[in-house]
C-alpha positions in Angstrom: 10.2 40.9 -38.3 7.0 40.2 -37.3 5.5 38.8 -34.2 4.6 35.5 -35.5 7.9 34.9 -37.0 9.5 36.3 -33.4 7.5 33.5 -31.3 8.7 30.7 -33.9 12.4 31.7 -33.7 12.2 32.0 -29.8 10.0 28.5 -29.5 12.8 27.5 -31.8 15.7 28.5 -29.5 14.0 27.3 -26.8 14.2 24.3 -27.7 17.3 24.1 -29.3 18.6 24.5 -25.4 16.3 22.4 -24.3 18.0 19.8 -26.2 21.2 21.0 -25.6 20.7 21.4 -21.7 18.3 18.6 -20.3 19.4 15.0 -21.9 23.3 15.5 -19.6 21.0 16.7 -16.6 18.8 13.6 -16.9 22.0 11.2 -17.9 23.8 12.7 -14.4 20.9 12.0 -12.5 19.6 8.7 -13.7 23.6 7.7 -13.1 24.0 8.8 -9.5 20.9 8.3 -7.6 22.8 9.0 -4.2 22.1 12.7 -5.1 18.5 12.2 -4.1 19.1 10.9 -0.9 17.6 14.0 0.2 13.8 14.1 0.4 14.7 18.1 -0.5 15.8 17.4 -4.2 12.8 15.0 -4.6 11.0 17.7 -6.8 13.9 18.3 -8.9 12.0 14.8 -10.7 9.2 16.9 -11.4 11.2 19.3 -13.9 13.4 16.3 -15.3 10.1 14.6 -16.3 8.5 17.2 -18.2 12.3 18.0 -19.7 12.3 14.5 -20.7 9.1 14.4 -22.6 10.2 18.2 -24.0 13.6 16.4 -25.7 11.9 12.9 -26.4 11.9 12.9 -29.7 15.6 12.9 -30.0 16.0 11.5 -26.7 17.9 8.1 -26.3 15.5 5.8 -25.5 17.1 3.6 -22.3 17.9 6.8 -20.7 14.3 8.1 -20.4 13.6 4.6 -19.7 15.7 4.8 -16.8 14.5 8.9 -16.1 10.8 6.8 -15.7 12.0 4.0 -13.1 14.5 6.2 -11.3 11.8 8.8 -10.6 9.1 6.9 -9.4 11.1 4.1 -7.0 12.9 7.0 -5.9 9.8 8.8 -4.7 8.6 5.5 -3.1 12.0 4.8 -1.4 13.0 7.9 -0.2 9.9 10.3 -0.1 9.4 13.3 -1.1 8.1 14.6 2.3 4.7 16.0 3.4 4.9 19.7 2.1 5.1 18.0 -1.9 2.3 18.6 -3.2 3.3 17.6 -7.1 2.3 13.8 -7.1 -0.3 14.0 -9.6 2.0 16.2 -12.1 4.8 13.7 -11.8 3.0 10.7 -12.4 0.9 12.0 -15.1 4.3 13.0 -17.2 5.9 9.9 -16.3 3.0 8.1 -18.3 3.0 10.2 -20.9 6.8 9.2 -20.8 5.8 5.8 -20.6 3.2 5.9 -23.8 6.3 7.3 -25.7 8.3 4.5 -24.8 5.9 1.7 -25.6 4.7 3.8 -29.2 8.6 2.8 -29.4 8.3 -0.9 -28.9 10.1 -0.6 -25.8 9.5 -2.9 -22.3 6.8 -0.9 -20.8 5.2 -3.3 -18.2 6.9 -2.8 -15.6 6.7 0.7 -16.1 3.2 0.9 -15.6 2.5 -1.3 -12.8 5.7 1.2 -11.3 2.9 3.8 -12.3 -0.1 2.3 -10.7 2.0 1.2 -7.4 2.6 5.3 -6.8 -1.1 5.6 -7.8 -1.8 3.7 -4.7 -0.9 6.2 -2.4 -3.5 8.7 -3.0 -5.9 7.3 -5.3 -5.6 3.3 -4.4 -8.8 2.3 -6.1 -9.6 4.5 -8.8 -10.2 4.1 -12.7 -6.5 5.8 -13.6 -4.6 3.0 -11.2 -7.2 0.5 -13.1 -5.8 2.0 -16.5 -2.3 1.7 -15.8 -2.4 -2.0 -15.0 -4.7 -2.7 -18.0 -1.9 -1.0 -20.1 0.6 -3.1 -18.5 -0.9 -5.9 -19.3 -1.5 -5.4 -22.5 1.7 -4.1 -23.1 3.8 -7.5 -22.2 6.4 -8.7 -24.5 6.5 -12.2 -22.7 5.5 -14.7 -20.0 7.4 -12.9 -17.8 6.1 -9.8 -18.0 2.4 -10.9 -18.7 2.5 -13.0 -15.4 3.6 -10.1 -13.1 1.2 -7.7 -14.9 -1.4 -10.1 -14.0 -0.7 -11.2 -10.3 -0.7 -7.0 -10.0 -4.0 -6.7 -11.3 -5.0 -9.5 -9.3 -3.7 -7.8 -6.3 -5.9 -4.7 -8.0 -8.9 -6.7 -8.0 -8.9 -7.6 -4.4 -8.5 -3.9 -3.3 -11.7 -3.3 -5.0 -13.1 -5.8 -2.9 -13.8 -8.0 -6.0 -12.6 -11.3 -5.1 -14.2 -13.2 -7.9 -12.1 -11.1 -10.3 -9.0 -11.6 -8.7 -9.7 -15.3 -8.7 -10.8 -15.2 -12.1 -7.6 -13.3 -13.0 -5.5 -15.6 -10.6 -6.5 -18.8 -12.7 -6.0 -17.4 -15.9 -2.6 -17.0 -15.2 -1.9 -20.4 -13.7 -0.5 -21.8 -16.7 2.0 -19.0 -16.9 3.6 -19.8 -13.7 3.3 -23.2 -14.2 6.3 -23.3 -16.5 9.4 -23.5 -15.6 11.0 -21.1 -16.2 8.4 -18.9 -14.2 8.6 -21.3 -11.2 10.2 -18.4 -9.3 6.8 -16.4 -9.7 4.7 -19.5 -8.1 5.1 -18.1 -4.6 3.8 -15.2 -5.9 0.3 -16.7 -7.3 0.1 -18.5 -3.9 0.1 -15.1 -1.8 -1.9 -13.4 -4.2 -4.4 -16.1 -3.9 -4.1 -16.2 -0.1 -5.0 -12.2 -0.4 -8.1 -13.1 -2.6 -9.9 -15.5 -0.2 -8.5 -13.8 3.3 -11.7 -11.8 3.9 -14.2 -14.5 3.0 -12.1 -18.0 3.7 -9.4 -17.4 6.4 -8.7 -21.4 6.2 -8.2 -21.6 2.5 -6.2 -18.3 2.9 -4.2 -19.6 5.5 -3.0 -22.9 2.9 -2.3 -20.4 0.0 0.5 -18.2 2.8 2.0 -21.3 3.8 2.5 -22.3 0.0 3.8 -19.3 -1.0 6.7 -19.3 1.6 7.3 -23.2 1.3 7.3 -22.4 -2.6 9.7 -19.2 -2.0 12.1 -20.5 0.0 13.3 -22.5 -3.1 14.1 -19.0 -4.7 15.8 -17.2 -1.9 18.1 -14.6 -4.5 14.4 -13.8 -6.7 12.9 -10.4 -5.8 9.6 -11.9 -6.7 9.5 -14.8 -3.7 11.2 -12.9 -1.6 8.5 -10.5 -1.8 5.6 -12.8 -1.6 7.1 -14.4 1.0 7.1 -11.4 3.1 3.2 -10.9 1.8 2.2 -14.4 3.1 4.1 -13.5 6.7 2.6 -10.2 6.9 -1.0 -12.2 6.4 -0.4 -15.0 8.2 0.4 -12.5 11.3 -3.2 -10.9 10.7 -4.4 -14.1 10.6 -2.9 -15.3 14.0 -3.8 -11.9 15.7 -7.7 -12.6 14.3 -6.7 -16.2 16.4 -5.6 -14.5 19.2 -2.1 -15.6 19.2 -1.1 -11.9 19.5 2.7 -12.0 20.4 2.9 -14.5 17.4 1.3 -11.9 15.6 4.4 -9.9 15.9 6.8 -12.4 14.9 5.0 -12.7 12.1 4.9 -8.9 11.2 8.7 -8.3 11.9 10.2 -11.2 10.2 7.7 -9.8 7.2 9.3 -6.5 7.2 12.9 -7.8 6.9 11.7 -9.2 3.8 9.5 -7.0 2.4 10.9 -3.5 -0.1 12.7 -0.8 0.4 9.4 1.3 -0.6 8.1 3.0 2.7 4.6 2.6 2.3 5.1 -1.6 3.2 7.2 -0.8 6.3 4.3 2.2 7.2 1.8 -1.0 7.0 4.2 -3.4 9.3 4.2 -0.1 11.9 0.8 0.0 11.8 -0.1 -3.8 11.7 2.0 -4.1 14.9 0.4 -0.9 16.3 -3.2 -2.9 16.1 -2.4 -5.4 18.0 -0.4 -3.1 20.9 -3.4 -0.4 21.3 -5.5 -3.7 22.8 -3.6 -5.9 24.0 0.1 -4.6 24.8 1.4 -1.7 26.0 0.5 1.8 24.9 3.7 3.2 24.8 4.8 0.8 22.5 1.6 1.2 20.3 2.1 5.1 20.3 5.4 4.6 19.1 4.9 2.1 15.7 1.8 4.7 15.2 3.7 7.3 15.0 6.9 5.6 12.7 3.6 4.5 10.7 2.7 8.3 10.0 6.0 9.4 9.6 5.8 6.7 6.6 3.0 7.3 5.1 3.6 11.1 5.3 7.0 11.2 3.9 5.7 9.4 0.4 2.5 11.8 0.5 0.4 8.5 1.3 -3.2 10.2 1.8 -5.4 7.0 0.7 -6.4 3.2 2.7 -2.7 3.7 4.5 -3.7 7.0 6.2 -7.4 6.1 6.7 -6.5 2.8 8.4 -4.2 4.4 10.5 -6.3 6.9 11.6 -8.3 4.0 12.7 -6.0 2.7 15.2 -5.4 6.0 16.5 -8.5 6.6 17.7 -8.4 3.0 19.3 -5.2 4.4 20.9 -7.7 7.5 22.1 -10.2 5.1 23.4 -8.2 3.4 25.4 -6.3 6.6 26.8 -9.7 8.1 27.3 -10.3 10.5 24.9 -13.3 9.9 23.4 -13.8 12.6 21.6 -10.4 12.5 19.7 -11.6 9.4 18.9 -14.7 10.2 17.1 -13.2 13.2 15.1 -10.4 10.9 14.0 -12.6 8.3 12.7 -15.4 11.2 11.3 -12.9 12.3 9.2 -11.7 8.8 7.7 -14.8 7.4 7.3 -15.6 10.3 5.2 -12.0 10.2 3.4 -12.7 6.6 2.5 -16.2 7.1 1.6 -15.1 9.6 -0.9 -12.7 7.1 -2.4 -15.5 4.5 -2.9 -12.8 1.8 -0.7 -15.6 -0.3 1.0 -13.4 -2.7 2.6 -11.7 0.3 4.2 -15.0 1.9 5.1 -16.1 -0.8 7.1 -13.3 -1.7 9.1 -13.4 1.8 10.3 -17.1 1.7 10.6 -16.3 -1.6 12.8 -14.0 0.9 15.1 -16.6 4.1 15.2 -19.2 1.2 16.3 -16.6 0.3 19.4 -16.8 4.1 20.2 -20.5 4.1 20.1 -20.7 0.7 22.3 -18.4 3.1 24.5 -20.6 5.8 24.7 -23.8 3.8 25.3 -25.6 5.9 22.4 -27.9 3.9 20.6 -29.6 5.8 17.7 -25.4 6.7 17.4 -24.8 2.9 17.7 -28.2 2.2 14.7 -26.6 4.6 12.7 -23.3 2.8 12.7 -24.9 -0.3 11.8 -27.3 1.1 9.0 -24.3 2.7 7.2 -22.0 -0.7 7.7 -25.4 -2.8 6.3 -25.7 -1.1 3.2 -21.7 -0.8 2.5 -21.6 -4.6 2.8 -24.8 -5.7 0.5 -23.8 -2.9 -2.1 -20.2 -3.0 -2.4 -18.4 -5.8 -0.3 -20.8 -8.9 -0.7 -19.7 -11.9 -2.9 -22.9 -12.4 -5.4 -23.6 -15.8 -5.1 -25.6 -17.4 -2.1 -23.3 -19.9 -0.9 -20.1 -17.4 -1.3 -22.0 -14.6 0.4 -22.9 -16.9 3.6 -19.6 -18.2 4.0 -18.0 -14.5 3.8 -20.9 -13.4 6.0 -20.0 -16.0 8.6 -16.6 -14.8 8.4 -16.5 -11.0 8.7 -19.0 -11.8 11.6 -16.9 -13.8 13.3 -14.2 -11.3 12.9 -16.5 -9.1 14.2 -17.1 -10.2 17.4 -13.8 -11.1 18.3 -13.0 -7.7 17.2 -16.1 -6.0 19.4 -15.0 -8.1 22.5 -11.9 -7.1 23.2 -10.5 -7.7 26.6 -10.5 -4.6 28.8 -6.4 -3.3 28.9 -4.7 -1.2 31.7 -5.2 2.9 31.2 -2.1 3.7 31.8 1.0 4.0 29.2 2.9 2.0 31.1 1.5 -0.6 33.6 2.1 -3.9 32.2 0.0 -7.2 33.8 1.0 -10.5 33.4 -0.8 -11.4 30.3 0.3 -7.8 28.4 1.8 -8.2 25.0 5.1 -6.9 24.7 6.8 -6.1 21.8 9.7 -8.4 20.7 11.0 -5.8 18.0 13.7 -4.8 20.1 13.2 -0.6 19.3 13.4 1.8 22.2 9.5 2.5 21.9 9.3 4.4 25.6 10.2 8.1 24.4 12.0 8.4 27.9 14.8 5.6 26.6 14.8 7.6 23.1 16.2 10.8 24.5 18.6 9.3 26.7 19.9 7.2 23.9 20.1 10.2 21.8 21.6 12.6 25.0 
């Protein structure tokens, strides 16, 4: 026999097991997701994939369907852990999974915009996330599924900074969630369109949030409102903590988290929402704590992109205030440069905005110019609005934010010395690590 004819019967075998072997695997898993509880058999996903698109030809199409959806929300739910290091090879065979399914004529949309959420966590603004919602869009079979696919790009298009898009995108689809039988989705539009005027028009912002929960609580058993609704909280809190009004801030956040997903990556972003407000103005006990149940979010679903870099942010306020400048500045070095890599703008500057605190701090002024430089040209390049009028009003805007944000109030050193006008966190966990470990003893 010769060699040739000895690879094709053993390819042949191969795959005659293959096809014997994987499809029950992938049926027992797709049917008790319990079994992936632990973070541990997280990677077992990575060889079920690849099994899946080995056997798809034959495969049955609603279980690879459900292979797709099970691996992905399951990733984002439980996470895989900080040592997984297989994100990209997952998500690139679920696609492929994906583009067999939809060469079928199967419901793909939501899918992909699965696809592009998992994206976000390492790669949040980047042409492959941009290609998976285009695909998902393009891929609808109805309303339905064209009007989520396009409040998701929307949501896209404000990420990138591009607010005009999103807007664009936003009133385009209008007439979609204008029907009836979409109404559910309306609170939806209203938060996305909150998100796409929040950095320029706070005011206009502020009238799309409280739509979208006025809106929502007329669907209280759809996924969709109850999400936006928990959107338009989470906003409105950043809103009110830009105000001032910081223990309504927190209100705001927690009652958002009881509504928002069971992904982590949302409650990582409550932790660390509620953290901001704590390393200034409360106490810093309490701001360790949601910093570091932030991290431990963001870690566990191998979140590495704006999540991480934002965080890293509010650390070194944290190491500011605890007087460690230095800590400070290396934190912030290194996610400047992690978000300059990934082209985010709006994430650049923000941390740009805390590295200039540090600098004010330090009283170093070619350290301070250089700050400003690098923020100037990020801005005109990349986070600008075009137009004259648009650009003034979202000039006047980030500035104002600005100076509230450079002004600060001066808060006790110490972990734990409260003062009369301190913050306190109303979110009833045991934040102090001395109350943890006697709760746990």
């Amino acid at each position: 026999m010769s060699h040739t004819t000895a690879t094709r019967n053993w390819a042949r075998l191969f795959e005659e097991t293959a096809h014997r072997k994987f499809p029950p695997r992938i049926k027992d898993a797709v049917a008790d997701p319990g079994r992936f509880a632990d973070p541990g058999e997280l990677p077992q996903f990575v060889t079920l994939l690849s099994a899946g698109l080995l056997v798809s030809e034959h495969a049955d199409t609603a279980m690879l369907a459900d292979l797709v959806e099970r691996s992905i929300t399951t990733m984002l739910t439980v996470g895989p852990g900080p040592d997984f290091r297989d994100h990209e090879e997952l998500l690139s065979t679920a696609v492929r999974l994906i583009d067999v399914l939809a060469r079928r004529g199967e419901r793909t949309t939501q899918l992909y915009l699965l696809a592009a959420q998992f994206r976000a966590g390492y790669a949040n603004t980047d042409a492959v996330r941009n290609a998976y919602v285009e695909r998902a869009v393009s891929s609808a079979q109805d309303d339905r599924e064209l009007a989520s696919a396009m409040l998701f790009q929307a949501r896209f298009h404000a990420d990138l900074s591009d607010y005009p898009k999103a807007l664009t995108v936003l009133d385009q689809c209008r007439p979609l969630v204008a029907k009836t039988a979409l109404s559910d989705l309306r609170a939806e539009w209203n938060a996305a369109c909150g998100l796409a005027h929040y950095y320029n028009e706070p005011a206009t912002a502020r009238r799309f949030f409280e739509e979208a929960i006025r809106v929502g609580s007329d669907h209280p058993d759809s996924t969709s409102a109850r999400r936006a609704v928990g959107n338009a909280l989470h906003f409105l809190g950043r809103i009110a903590a830009d105000e001032g009004e910081y223990h309504r801030a927190l209100t705001l956040y927690i009652e958002a988290s009881r509504l928002s997903s069971e992904f982590k990556t949302g409650h990582g972003y409550y932790h660390q929402r509620v953290a901001e407000v704590l390393v200034d103005h409360g106490d810093l006990d309490e701001a360790q704590y949601h910093l570091e149940e932030a991290e431990k979010l963001f870690k566990a679903v191998g979140q590495v992109s704006n999540g991480l870099q934002l965080l890293q942010g509010t650390w070194a306020r944290w190491h500011l205030r605890a007087g460690q400048v230095d800590d400070a500045v290396r934190s912030l070095s290194l996610a400047i440069a992690s978000s300059r890599s990934e082209r985010a703008a709006r994430v650049e500057l923000i941390l740009l905005a805390e590295m200039l605190r540090v600098r004010l701090r330090q009283r170093k002024p070619f350290a301070i110019a250089a700050v400003l430089s690098r923020a100037g040209r990020v801005y005109l390049t990349a986070e600008a609005i075009r137009s004259p009028r648009a650009f003034i009003r979202q000039t006047v805007a980030v500035a104002d934010r600005a100076i509230t944000f450079l002004r600060v109030r001066k808060a006790p050193t110490g972990a734990g010395k409260a003062s009369p006008d301190q913050v306190r966190c109303p979110c009833g966990a045991k934040h102090h690590r001395s109350d943890r470990q006697q709760a746990d003893s």
